[in-house]
C-alpha atoms as one frame of an Amber mdcrd trajectory, in Angstrom:
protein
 118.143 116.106 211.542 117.532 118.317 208.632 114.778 120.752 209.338 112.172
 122.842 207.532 110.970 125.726 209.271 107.528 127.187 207.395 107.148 130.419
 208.754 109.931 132.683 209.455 109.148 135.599 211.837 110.283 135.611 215.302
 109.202 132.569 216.426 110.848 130.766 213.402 114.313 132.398 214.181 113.963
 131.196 217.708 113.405 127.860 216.148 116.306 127.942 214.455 118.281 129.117
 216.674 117.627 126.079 219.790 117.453 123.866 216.716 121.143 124.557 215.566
 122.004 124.673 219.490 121.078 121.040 219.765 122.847 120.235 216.439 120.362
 120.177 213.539 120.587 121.517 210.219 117.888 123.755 208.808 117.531 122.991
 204.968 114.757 125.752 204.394 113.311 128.609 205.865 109.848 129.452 203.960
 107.962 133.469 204.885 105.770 135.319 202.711 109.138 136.481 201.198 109.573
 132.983 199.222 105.622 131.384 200.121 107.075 129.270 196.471 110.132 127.614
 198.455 107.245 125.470 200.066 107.064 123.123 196.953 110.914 122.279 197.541
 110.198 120.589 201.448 110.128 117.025 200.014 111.534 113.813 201.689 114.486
 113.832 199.967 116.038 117.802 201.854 113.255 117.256 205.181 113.085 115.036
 207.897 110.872 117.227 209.934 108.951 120.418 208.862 107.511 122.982 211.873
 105.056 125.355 210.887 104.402 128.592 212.438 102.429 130.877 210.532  98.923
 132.160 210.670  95.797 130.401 210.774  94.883 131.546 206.629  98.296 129.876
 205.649  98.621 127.088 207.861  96.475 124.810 206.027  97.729 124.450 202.904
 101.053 124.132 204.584 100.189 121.128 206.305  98.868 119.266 203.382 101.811
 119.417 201.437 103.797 118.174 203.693 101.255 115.689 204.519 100.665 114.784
 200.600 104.500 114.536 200.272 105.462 112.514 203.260 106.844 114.915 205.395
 106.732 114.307 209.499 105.368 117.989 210.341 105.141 119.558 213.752 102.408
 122.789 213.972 101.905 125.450 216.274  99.525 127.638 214.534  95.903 128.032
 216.091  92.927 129.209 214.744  92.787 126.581 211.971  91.209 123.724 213.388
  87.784 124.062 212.025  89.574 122.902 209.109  91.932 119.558 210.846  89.183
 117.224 209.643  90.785 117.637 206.219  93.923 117.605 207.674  93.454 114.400
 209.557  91.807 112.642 206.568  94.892 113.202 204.119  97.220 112.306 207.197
  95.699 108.967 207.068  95.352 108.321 203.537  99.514 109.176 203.173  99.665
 107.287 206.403 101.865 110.151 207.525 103.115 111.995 210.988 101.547 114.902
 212.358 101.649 116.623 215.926 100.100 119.429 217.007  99.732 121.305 220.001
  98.169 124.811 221.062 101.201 125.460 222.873 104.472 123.816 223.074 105.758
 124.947 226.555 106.698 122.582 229.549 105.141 124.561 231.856 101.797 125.498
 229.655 101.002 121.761 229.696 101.885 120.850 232.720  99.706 124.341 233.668
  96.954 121.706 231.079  96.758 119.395 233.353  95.990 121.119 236.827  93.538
 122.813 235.118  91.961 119.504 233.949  92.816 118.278 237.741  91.031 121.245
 239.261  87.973 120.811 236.848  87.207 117.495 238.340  87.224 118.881 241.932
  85.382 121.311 241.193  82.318 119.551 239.389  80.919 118.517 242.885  81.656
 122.356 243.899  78.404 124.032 241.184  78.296 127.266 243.517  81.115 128.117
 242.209  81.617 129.580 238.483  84.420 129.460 235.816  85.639 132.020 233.679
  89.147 132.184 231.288  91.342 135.097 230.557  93.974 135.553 227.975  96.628
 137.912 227.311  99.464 138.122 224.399 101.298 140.382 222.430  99.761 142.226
 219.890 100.630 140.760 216.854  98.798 137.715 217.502  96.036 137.089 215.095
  93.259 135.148 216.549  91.291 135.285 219.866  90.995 133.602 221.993  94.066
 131.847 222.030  94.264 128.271 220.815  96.041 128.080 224.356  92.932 129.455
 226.309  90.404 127.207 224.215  92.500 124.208 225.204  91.985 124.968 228.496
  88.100 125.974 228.049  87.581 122.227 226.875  88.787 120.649 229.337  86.624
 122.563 231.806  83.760 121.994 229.473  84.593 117.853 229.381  84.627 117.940
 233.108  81.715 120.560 234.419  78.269 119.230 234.291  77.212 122.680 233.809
  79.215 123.855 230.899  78.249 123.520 227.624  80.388 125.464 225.476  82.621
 128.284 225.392  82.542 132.030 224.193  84.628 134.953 223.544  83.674 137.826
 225.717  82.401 140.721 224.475  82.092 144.778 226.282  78.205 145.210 227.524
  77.267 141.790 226.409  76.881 138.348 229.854  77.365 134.882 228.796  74.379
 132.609 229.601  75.264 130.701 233.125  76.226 127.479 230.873  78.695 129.718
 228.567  82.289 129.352 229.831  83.608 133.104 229.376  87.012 134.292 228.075
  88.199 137.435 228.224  91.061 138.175 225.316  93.526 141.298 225.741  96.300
 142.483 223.443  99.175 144.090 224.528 102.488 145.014 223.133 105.462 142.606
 224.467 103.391 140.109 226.484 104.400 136.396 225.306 101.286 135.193 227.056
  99.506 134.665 229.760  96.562 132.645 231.069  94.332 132.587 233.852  91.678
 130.369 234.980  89.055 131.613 237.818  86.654 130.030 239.965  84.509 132.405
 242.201  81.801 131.956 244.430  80.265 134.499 246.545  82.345 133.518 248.900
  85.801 132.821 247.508  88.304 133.085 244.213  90.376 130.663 243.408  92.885
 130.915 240.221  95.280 129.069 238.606  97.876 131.042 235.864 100.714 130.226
 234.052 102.614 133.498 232.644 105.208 132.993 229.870 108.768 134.666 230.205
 109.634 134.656 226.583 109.347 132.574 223.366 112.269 130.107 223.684 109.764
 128.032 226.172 107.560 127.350 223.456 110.313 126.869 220.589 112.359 124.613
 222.445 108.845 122.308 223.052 107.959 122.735 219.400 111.734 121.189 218.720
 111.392 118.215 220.939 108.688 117.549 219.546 110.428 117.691 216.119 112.930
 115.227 217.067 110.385 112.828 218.835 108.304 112.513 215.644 110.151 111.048
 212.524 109.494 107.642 211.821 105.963 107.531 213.694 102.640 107.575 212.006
 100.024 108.947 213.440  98.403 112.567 215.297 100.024 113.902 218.392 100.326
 116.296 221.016 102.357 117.171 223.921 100.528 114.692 226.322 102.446 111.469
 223.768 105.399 113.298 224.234 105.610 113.961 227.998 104.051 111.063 228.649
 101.000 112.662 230.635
């Protein structure tokens, strides 16, 4: 396939990288050195764009390729108060679009224990619920589109729960906030934790991330699985979950 990669830093050179592995060719490779390039991913040089940038650019990003027809895979977070507009030209253009918090094997099937472990523990309210996050420090938005994937599943599922918030020093969530503690640190891909305590017990779930190439290699699947289809997907249509 000939791919598009929109966004450039590390993540888009591990991209590339599995992507050439498994025999695709990469027709353009758009960072804020050449943000103009973006007008030349059209049908006719893309089968597939993936986008990873940051949650300011990622919009705009998406329509075009959207507007123009192009099948495009996203793993930026932090822009989804904005995917209504997204969606709507995605219909209109009748076009392809998957996106996912986090493209790792082992982060969604990590997704689904945690939605597993949710239900069990709705009939269990003595026991509470709080999220933490860690990643590397160049990461730009907190909490992690990763942790807030998780946090609304455990919202869906506890009767107790009605939304979640971003922990701040010297400052309790209310007993129906769902807490999440975010920590930046150099060289740490990412990690998440979920936590159940009681007085009684702790029980916790976590998934800890070895590197990027987990996450790139997901991000290419799904960039193979998604030309010719028409629609908005995630991992779950992809694994099958």
């Amino acid at each position: 396939m000939r791919i598009a990669l929109i966004g450039y830093g590390k993540m888009g050179q591990m991209l590339e990288k599995i992507a050439e592995e498994r025999g695709h060719q990469i027709t353009h490779r758009i960072s804020i050195d050449n943000p103009q390039d973006l007008a030349l991913v059209q049908p006719a040089t893309t089968d597939v764009a993936i986008e990873f940038t940051e949650p300011a650019a990622a919009v705009n990003n998406l329509l075009h390729c959207l507007r123009h027809r192009v099948p495009v895979v996203c793993g930026t977070t932090g822009w989804l108060a904005r995917r209504a507009e997204v969606e709507a030209v995605r219909q209109a253009q009748q076009g392809a679009f998957f996106y996912a918090s986090n493209y790792s094997l082992g982060v969604n099937l990590f997704f689904r224990l945690n939605q597993v472990l949710a239900d069990w523990m709705a009939a269990h309210p003595q026991f509470d619920v709080q999220l933490e996050e860690t990643h590397h420090t160049q990461k730009k938005d907190a909490p992690s589109g990763t942790a807030i994937t998780l946090a609304e599943a455990i919202l869906a599922r506890l009767p107790g729960k009605t939304e979640w918030t971003l922990a701040s020093e010297g400052q309790r969530p209310r007993p129906d906030q769902l807490s999440i503690e975010a920590y930046r640190i150099e060289h740490v891909p990412g990690t998440h934790a979920v936590q159940y305590h009681s007085p009684e017990d702790i029980i916790e779930i976590k998934h800890e991330a070895r590197g990027r190439r987990g996450f790139a290699l997901g991000a290419v699947m799904a960039a193979e699985w998604l030309p010719g289809k028409v629609g908005s997907f995630g991992m779950a249509d992809l694994l099958g979950f």
